[in-house]
DRENGU-656471 format. One record per residue (C-alpha): residue in one letter; x, y, z. Coordinates in Angstrom, 2 decimals. Each point is the difference from the previous one (the first is absolute). Example, Ala and Ser with C-alpha at 12.3 -4.5 7.8 and 13.67 -1.06 7.14 Angstrom:
<recs>
(rec 'A',(12.30,-4.50,7.80))
(rec 'S',(1.37,3.44,-0.66))
</recs>
This chain:
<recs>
(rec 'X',(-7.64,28.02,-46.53))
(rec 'X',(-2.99,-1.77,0.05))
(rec 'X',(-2.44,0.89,3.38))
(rec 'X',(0.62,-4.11,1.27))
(rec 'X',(3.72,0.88,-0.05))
(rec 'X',(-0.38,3.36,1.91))
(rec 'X',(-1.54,-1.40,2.30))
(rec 'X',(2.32,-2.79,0.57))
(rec 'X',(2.59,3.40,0.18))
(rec 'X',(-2.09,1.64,2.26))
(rec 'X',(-0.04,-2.61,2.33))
(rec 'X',(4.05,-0.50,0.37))
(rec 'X',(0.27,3.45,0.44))
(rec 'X',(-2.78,0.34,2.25))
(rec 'X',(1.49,-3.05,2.19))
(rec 'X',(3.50,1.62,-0.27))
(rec 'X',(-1.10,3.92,1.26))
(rec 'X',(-2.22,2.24,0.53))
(rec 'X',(-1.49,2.41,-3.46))
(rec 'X',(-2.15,2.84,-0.20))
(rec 'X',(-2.46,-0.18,-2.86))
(rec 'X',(2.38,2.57,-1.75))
(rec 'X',(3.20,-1.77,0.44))
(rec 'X',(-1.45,-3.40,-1.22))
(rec 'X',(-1.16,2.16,-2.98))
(rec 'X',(3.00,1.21,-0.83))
(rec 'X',(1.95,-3.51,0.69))
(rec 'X',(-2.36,-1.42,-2.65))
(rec 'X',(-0.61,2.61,-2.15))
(rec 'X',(-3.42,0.18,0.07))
(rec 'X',(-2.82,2.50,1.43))
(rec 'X',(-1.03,0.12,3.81))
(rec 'X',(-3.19,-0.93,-0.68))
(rec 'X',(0.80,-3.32,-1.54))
(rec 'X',(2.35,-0.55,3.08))
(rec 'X',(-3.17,0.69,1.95))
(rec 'X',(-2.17,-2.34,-1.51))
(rec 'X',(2.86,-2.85,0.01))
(rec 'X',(0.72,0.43,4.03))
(rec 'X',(-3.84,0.05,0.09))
(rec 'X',(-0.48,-3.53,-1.46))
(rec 'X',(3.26,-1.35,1.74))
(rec 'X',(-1.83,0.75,3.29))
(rec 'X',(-2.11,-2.89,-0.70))
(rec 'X',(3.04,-1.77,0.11))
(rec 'X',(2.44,1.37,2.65))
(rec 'X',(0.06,1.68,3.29))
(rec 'X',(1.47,3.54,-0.81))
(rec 'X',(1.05,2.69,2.83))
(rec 'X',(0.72,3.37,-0.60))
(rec 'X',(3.33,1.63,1.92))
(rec 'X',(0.11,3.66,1.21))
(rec 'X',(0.53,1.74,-2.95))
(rec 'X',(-2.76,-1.72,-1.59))
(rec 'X',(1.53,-2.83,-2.33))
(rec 'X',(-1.07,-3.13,-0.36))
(rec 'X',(1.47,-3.52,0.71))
(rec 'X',(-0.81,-3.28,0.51))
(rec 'X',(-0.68,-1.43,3.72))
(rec 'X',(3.22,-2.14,-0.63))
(rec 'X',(-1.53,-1.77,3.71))
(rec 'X',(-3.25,-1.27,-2.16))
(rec 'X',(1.93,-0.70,-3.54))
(rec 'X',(0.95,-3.78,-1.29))
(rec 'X',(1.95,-0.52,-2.99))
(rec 'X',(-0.98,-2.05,-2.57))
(rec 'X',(2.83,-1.50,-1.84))
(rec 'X',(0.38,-2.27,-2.59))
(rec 'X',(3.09,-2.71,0.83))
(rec 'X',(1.60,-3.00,-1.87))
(rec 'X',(0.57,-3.28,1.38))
(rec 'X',(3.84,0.97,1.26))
(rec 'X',(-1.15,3.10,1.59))
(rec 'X',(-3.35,-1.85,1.81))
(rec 'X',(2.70,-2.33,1.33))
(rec 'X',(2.13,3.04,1.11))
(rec 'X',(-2.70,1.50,1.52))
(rec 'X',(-0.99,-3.67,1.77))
(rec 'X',(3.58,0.22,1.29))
(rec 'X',(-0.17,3.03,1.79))
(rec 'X',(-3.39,-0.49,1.10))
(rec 'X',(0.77,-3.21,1.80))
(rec 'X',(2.98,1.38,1.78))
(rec 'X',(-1.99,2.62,1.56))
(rec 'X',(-2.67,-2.55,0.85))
(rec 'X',(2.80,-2.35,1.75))
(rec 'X',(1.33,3.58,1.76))
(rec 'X',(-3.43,0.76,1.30))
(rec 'X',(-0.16,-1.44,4.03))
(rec 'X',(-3.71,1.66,0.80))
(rec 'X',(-3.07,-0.34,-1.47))
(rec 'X',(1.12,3.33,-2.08))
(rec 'X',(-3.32,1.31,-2.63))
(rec 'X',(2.07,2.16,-2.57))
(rec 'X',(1.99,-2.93,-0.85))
(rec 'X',(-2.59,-2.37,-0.01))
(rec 'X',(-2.69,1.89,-2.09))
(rec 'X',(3.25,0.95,-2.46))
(rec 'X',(0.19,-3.27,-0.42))
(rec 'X',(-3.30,-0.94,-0.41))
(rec 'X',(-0.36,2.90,-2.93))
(rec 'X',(3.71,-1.29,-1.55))
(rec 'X',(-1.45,-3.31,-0.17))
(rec 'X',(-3.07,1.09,-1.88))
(rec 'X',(1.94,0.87,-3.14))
(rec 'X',(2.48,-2.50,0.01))
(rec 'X',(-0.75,-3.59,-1.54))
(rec 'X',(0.23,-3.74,1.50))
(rec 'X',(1.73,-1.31,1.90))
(rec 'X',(0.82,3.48,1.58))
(rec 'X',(-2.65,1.03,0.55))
(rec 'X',(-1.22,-2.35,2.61))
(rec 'X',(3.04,-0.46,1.69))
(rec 'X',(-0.15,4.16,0.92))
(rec 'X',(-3.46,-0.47,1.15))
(rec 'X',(1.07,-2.71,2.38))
(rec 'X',(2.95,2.58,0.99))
(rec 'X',(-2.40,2.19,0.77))
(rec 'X',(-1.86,-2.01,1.86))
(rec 'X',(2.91,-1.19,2.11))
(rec 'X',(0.99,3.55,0.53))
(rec 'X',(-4.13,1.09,1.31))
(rec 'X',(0.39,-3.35,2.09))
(rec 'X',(2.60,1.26,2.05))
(rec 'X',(-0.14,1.94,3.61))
(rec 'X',(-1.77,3.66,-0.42))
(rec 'X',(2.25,3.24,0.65))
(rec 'X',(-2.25,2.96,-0.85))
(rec 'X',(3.18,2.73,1.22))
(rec 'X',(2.51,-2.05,-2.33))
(rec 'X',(-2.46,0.43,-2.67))
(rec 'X',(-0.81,3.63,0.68))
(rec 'X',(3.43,0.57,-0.10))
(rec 'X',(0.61,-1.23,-3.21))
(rec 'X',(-2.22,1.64,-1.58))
(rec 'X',(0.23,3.73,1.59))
(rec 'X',(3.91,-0.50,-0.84))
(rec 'X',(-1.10,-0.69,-3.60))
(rec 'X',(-1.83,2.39,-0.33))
(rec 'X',(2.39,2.45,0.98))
(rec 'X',(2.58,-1.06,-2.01))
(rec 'X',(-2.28,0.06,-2.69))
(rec 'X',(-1.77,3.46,0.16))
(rec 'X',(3.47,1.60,1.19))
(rec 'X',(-1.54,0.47,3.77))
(rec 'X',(1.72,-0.15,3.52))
(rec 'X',(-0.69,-2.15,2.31))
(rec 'X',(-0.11,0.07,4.24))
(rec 'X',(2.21,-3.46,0.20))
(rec 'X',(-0.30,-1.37,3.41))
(rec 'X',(3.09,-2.60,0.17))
(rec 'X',(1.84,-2.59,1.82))
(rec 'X',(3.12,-0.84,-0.87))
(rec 'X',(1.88,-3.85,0.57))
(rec 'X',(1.14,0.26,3.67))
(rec 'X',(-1.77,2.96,1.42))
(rec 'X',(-3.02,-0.28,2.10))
(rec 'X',(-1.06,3.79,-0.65))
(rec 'X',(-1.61,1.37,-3.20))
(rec 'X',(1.01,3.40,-1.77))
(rec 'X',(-2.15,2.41,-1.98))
(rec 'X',(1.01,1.00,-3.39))
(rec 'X',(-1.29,2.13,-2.31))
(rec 'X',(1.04,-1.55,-3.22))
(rec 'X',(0.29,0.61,-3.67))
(rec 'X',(-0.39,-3.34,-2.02))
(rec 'X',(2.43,0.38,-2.62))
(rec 'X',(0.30,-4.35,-0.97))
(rec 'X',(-1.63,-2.86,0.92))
(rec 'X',(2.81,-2.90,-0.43))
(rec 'X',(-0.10,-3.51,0.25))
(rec 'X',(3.25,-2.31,1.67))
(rec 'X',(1.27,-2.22,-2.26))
(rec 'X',(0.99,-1.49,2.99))
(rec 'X',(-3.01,-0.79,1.85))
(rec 'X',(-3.92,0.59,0.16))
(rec 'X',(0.65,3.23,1.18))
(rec 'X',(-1.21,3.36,-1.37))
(rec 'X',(1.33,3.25,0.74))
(rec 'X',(-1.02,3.77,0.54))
(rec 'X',(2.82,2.30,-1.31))
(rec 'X',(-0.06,3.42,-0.01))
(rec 'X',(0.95,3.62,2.15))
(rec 'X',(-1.57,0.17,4.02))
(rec 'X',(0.02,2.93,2.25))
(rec 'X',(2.25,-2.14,2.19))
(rec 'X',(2.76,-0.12,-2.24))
(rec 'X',(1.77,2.05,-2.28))
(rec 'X',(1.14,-2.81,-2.69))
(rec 'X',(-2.48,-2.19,-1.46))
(rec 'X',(-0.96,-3.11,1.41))
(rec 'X',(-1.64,-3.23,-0.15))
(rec 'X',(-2.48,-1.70,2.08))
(rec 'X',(-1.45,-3.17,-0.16))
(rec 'X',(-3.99,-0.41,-0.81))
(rec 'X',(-0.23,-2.50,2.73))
(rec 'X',(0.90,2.22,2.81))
(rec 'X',(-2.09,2.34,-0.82))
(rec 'X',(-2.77,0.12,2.69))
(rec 'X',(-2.06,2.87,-0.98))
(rec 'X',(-0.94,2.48,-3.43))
(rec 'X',(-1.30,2.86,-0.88))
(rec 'X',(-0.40,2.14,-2.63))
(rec 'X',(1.34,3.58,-0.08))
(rec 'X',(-0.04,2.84,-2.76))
(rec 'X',(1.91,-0.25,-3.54))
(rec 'X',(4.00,-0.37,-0.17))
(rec 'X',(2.29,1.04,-2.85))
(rec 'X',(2.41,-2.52,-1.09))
(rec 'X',(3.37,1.24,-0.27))
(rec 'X',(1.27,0.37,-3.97))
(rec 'X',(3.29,-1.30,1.18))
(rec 'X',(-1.41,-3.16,1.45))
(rec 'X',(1.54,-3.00,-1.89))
(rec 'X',(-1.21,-3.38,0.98))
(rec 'X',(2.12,-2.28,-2.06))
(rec 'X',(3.14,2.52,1.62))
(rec 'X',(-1.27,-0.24,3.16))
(rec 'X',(0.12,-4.03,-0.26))
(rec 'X',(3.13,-0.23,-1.81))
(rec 'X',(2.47,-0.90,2.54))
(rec 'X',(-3.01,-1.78,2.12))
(rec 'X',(0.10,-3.70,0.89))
(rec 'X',(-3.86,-0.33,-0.58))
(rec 'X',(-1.52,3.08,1.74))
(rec 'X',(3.09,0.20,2.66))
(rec 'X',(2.19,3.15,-0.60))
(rec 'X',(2.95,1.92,1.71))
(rec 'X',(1.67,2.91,-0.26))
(rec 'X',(3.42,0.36,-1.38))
(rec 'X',(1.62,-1.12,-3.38))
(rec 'X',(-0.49,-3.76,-0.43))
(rec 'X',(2.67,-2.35,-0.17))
(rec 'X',(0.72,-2.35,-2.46))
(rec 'X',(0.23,-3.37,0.71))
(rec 'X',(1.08,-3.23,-1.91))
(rec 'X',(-1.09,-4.00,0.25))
(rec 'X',(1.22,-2.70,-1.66))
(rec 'X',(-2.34,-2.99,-0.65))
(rec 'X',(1.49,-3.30,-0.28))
(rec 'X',(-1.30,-1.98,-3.12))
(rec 'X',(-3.32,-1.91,0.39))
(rec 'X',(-2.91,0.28,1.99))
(rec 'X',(1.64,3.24,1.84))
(rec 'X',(0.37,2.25,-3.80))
(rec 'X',(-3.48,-1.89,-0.84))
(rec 'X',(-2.04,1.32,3.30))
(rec 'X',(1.70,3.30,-0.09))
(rec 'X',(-1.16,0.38,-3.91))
(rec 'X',(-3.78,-0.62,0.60))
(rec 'X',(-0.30,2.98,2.09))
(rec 'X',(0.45,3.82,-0.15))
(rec 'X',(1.71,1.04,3.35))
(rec 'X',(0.94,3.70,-0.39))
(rec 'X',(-1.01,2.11,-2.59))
(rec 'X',(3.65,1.02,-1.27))
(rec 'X',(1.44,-3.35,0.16))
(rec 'X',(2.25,-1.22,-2.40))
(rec 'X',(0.62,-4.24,-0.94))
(rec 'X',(2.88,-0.66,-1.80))
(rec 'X',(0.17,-3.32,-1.25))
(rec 'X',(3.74,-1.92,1.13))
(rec 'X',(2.22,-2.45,-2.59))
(rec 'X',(-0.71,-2.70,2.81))
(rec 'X',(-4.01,0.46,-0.05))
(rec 'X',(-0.16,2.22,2.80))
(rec 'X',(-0.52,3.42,0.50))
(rec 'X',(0.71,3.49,1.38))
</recs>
């Protein structure tokens, strides 16, 4: 391995965890003191911090990814990025200046039309709490923190404090909604709360995310992000031929679904 490509190692591992000198060593089988000198000239580069125990990561709050993308996935990338610009209703700075970076690497005619989203997303009304939200809840999520939610949910006039463990960040499919779901001193099951109605944030001390905690299980039986408790029920629909089996085609509407195409052009 050539020093250029242990770097390039270093700094996927670096960005993924936390390493002591040592165990960097020993990951790339090579001494301490060239680990040393690499983390020493990589600080030129990147923001590191060092954790309790005294290994070192990268500040994944400062860090941008470069990556190298082909035509399709600049478009894909477009794609998403315009939804989220079109789902933004305040004047909302992470968005815009992710935009604003996206665009940067991305060619013409992209490229200007994200800097015009991002202009249309700066030109809208200023909400410094929505903001502040945002971006204490992502950086819980992120660093595996609690948070001190302060929320008020649809129909109630009073707010509740939780103390929260972040354990997913999920969009609707549904809507422009994004939602907080995780385990609150307030209930015993976990739960889901939307971004939106969350008032105030605060950081609290490091969480451990339970080894048993399965996402894609968790969201199995959901319609979008909704859940219930109980076995689910299965349920069958029968499409009459045309527009009906052609609408019903260009969309995903449950994760398990099933489409069985019908003799007469329908389907079940």
């Amino acid at each position: 391995m050539t020093r250029s490509e242990r770097l390039d190692e270093m700094k996927v591992l670096y960005f993924a965890r936390a390493y002591s000198d040592i165990e960097m060593a020993e990951r790339l089988a090579v001494d301490r003191t060239t680990v040393y000198r690499d983390r020493m000239a990589l600080e030129s580069e990147h923001v590191f911090v060092q954790d309790e125990e005294g290994r070192w990561r990268f500040d994944r709050s400062r860090y941008l990814s470069n990556i190298r993308v082909n035509l399709a996935e600049a478009l894909s990338l477009y794609l998403a990025a315009r939804r989220t610009s079109q789902q933004t209703r305040v004047a909302h700075m992470p968005v815009a200046s992710a935009l604003e970076k996206l665009a940067v690497t991305l060619r013409q005619p992209l490229t200007t039309r994200l800097v015009r989203a991002a202009d249309h997303i700066l030109a809208q009304r200023q909400d410094p709490a929505r903001t502040m939200v945002f971006e204490r809840v992502a950086e819980a999520w992120i660093e595996n923190r609690q948070l001190r939610l302060h929320y008020r949910a649809f129909g109630r006039d009073e707010e509740k404090v939780h103390r929260f463990s972040p354990y997913l960040l999920e969009p609707s499919p549904w809507n422009d909604g994004i939602y907080l779901i995780g385990q609150s001193d307030l209930a015993r099951q976990i739960i889901t709360l939307k971004l939106d109605r969350i008032t105030q944030a605060a950081l609290l001390g490091p969480f451990a995310l339970p080894e048993e905690f399965d996402e894609g299980q968790l969201l199995r039986h959901a319609w979008g992000i909704w859940g219930g408790e109980g076995m689910p029920e299965i349920v069958r629909l029968k499409f009459a031929p045309g527009q009906a089996t052609r609408r019903l085609k260009e969309s995903i509407w449950h994760p398990l679904e099933q489409v069985i195409d019908l003799p007469d052009g329908g389907c079940l």
